[in-house]
C-alpha positions as CSV (number, residue, x, y, z in Angstrom):
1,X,72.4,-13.9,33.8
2,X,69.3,-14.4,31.8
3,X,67.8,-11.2,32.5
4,X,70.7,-9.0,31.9
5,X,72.0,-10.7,28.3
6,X,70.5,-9.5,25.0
7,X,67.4,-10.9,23.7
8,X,63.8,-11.0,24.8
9,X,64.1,-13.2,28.5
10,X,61.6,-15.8,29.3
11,X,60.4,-16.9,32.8
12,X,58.4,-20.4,33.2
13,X,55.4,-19.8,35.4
14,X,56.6,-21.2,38.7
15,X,60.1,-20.0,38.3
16,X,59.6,-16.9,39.9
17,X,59.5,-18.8,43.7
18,X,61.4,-21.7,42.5
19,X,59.2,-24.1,42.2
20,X,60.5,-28.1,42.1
21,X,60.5,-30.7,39.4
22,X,58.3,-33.3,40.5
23,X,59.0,-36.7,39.3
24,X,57.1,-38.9,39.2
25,X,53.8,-37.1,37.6
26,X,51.3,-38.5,35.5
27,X,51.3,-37.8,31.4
28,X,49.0,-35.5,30.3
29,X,48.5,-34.0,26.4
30,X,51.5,-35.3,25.4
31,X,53.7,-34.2,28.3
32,X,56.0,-37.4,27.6
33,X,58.1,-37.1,24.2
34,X,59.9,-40.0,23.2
35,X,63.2,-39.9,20.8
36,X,66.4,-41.0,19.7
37,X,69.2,-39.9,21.3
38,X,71.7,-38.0,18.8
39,X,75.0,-40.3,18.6
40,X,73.0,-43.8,20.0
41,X,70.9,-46.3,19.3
42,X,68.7,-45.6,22.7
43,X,65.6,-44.3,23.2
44,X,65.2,-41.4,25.6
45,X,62.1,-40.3,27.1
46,X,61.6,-36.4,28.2
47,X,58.9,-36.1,30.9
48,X,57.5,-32.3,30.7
49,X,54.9,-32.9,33.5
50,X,56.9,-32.6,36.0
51,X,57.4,-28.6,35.2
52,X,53.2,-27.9,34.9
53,X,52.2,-28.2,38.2
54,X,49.7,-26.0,39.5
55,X,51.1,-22.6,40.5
56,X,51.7,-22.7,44.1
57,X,50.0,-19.4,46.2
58,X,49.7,-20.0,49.1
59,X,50.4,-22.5,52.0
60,X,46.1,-23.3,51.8
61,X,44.5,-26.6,50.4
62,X,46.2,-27.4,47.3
63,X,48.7,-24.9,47.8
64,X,45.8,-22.1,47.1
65,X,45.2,-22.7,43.6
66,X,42.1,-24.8,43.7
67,X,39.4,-25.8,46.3
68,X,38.7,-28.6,44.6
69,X,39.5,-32.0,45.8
70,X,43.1,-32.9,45.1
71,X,42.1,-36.0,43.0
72,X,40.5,-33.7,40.5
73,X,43.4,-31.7,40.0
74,X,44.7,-31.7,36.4
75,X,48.2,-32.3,37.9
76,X,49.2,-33.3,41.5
77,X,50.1,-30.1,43.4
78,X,54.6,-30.7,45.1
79,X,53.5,-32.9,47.9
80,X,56.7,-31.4,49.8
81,X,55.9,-29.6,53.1
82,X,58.3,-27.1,52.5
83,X,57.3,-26.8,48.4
84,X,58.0,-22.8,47.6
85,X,54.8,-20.2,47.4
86,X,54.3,-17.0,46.8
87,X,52.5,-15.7,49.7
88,X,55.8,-16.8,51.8
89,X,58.2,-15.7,49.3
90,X,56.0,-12.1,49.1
91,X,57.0,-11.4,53.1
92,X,60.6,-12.4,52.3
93,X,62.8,-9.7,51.0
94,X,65.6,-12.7,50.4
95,X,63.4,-14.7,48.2
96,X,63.6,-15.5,45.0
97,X,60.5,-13.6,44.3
98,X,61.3,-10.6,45.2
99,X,64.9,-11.2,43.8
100,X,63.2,-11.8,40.5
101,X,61.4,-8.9,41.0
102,X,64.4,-7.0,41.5
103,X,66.2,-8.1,38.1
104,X,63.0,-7.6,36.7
105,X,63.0,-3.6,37.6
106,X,67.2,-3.2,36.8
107,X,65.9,-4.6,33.5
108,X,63.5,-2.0,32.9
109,X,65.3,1.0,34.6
110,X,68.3,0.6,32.5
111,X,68.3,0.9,28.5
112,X,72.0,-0.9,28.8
113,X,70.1,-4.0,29.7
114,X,67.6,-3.8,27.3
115,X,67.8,-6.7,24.5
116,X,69.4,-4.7,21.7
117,X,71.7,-2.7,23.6
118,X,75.2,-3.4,22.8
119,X,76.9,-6.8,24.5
120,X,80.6,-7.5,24.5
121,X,82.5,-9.7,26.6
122,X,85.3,-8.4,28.2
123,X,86.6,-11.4,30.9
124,X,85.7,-14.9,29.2
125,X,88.6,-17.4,29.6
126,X,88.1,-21.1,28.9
127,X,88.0,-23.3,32.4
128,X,88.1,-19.6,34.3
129,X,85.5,-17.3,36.2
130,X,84.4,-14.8,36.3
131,X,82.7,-14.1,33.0
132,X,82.3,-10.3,32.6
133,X,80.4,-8.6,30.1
134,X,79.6,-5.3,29.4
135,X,76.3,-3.8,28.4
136,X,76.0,-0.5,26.8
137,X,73.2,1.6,25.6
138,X,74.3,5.4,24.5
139,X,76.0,6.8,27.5
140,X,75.1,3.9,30.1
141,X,77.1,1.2,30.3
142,X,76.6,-1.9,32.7
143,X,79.2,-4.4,33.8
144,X,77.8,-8.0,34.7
145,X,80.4,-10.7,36.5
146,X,79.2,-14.0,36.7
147,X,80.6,-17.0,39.0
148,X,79.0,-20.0,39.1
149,X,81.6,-22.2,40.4
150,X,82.2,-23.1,44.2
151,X,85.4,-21.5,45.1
152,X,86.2,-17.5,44.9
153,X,88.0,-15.6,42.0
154,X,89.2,-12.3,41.1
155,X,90.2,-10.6,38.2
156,X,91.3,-6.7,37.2
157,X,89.8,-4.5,34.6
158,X,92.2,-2.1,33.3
159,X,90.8,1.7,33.5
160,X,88.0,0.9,35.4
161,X,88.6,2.8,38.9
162,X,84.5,4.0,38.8
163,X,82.0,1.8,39.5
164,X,78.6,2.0,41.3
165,X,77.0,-1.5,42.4
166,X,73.2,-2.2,41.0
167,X,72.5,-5.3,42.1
168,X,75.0,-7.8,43.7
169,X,75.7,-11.0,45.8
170,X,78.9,-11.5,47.2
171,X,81.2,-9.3,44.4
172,X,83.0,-6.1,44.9
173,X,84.4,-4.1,42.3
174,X,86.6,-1.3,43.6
175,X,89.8,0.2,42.1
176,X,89.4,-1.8,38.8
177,X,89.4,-5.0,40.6
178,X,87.1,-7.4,41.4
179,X,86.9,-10.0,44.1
180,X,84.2,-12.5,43.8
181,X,83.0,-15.3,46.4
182,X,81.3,-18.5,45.4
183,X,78.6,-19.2,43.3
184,X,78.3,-14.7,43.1
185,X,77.6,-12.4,40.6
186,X,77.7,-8.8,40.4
187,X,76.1,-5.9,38.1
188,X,77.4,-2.4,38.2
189,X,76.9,1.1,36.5
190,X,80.4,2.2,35.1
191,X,80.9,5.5,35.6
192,X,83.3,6.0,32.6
193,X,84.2,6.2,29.0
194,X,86.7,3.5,28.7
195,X,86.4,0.3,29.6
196,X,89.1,-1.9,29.7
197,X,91.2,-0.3,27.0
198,X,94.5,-2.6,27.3
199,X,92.3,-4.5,25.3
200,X,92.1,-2.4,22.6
201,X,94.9,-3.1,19.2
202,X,95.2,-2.0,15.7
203,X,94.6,-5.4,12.8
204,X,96.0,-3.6,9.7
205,X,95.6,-6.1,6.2
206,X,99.4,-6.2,5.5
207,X,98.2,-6.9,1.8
208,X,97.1,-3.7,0.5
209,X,99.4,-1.1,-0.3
210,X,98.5,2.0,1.6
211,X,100.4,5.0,-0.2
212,X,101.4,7.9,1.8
213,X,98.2,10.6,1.3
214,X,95.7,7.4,0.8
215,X,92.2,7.8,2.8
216,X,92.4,4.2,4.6
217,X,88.7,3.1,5.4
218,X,88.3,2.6,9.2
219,X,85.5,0.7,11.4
220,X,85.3,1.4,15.3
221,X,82.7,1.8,17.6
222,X,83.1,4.9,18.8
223,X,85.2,4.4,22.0
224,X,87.4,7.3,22.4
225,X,90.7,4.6,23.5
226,X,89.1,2.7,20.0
227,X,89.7,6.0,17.3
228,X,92.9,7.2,19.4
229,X,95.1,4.1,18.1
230,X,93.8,4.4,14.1
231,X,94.4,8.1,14.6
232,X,98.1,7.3,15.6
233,X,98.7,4.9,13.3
234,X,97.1,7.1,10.6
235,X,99.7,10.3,11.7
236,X,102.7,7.7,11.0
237,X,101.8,6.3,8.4
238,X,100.7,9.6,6.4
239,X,97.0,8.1,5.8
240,X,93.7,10.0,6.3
241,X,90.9,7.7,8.1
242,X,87.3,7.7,7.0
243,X,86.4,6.5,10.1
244,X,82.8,4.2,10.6
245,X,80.9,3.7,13.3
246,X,79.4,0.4,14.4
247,X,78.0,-1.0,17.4
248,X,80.5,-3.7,19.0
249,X,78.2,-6.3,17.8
250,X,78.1,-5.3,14.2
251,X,82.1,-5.1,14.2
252,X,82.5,-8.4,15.3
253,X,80.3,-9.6,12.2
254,X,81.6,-7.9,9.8
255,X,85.1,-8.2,11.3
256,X,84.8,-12.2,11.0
257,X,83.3,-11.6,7.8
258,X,86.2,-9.9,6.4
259,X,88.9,-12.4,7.8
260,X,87.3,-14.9,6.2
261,X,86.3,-13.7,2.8
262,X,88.7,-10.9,2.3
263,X,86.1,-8.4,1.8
264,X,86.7,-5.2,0.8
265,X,84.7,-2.8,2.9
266,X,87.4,-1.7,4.9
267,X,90.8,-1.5,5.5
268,X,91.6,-1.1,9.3
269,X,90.0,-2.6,12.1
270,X,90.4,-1.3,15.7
271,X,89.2,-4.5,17.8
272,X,89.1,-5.8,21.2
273,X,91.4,-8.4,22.8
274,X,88.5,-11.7,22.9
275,X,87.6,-11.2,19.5
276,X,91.1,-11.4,18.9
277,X,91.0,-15.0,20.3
278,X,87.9,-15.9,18.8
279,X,88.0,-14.9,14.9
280,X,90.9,-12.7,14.0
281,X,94.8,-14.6,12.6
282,X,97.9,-14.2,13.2
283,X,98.9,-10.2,14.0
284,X,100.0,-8.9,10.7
285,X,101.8,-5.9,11.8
């Protein structure tokens, strides 16, 4: 999930092979931190130690990161004889090295996953899996499922019937739905325009007067499903639409921001069903 969200991703050495925790570990340059705890009256302590290990390479003395002797180690190497490392992990195309490596590559390969291409959420239910999302940079666009929890699910995505898998473990997208098994995720190229339009409505501000003849100011993103339902309502209603384009991101902020201020930068908005759920009111029309 990390690596395919917006945003610059950030890996902890050690991470990579999945490296342990080790508790305890002695404190070094201020590797304890000591607080209050919001809400109480207790004092918690956060050991970082345990996390700054010496990288491990190999299965050599002290894990192949020193040939020194282990008492003059800066930190005590995982004592565990079967503590991750990466000339194992290397050999292994199922470890998490080479899965890293993997992400690390769709990453790269794919402008949809880069951190400012376009995110929108398009399955995200409270107390429910999977959460979808959809990445989208120019043509390319991405869909990412995500379950985390330990029984299966599926869901179905309306006008998706096109998808192509990228990278997956135990999901499968076919026909606009998606079956997915425990603790799975999935991450496929979308091989069409529209993606999930049934989510797609018309939020008209019932407060303004909109003569017959007026030009109504319009915001959409550009999604053909999107302009189709302001054109509609805009032959019905007798209006002409000076239509804007924003990415789906930028709608949602200025959508909020309009809700909540009555701002009058535009008049119609086409949005998508969360957002619906998360910032707009009560349908006025």
């Amino acid at each position: 999930m990390l690596l395919t969200m917006p945003g610059v991703p950030f890996i902890y050495y050690g991470d990579e092979i999945g490296m342990n925790y080790i508790y305890p570990t002695p404190d070094k340059e201020g590797g304890y931190i000591s607080g209050r705890r919001p809400g109480t009256s207790t004092i918690g302590t956060l050991q970082r130690c345990g996390s700054r290990t010496p990288m491990q390479w190999s299965k050599e003395k002290n894990a192949g990161f020193s040939t020194a002797p282990a008492e003059k180690l800066y930190l005590p190497i995982d004592p565990s004889p079967s503590r991750p490392d990466v000339a194992t992990e290397e050999n292994d195309l199922a470890s998490m090295l080479n899965f890293t490596r993997a992400l690390l590559k769709l990453r790269r390969d794919h402008p949809a996953l880069a951190n400012t291409a376009d995110f929108r959420p398009v399955y995200a239910e409270k107390n429910r899996y999977p959460f979808i999302y959809i990445r989208r940079a120019g043509s390319e666009q991405i869909i990412v499922s995500i379950n985390p929890a330990d029984r299966s699910c599926s869901v179905t995505l309306n006008g998706l019937n096109d998808a192509t898998p990228l990278l997956v473990q135990g999901a499968v997208l076919q026909s606009g739905r998606l079956d997915m098994d425990p603790v799975s995720f999935g991450i496929f190229a979308v091989h069409t325009q529209d993606v999930a339009p049934g989510l797609s409505t018309l939020r008209v501000d019932a407060s303004r007067d909109f003569a017959k003849g007026a030009t109504v100011r319009f915001i959409g993103d550009g999604r053909r499903w999107t302009r189709e339902i302001a054109e509609e309502w805009a032959k019905k209603t007798g209006n002409t639409l000076e239509y804007s384009l924003r990415s789906a991101y930028a709608m949602l902020q200025q959508y909020q921001q309009y809700w909540d201020a009555k701002s009058g930068d535009v008049d119609v908005y086409a949005v998508d069903g969360t957002w619906q759920r998360i910032a707009a009111p009560p349908p006025l029309i």
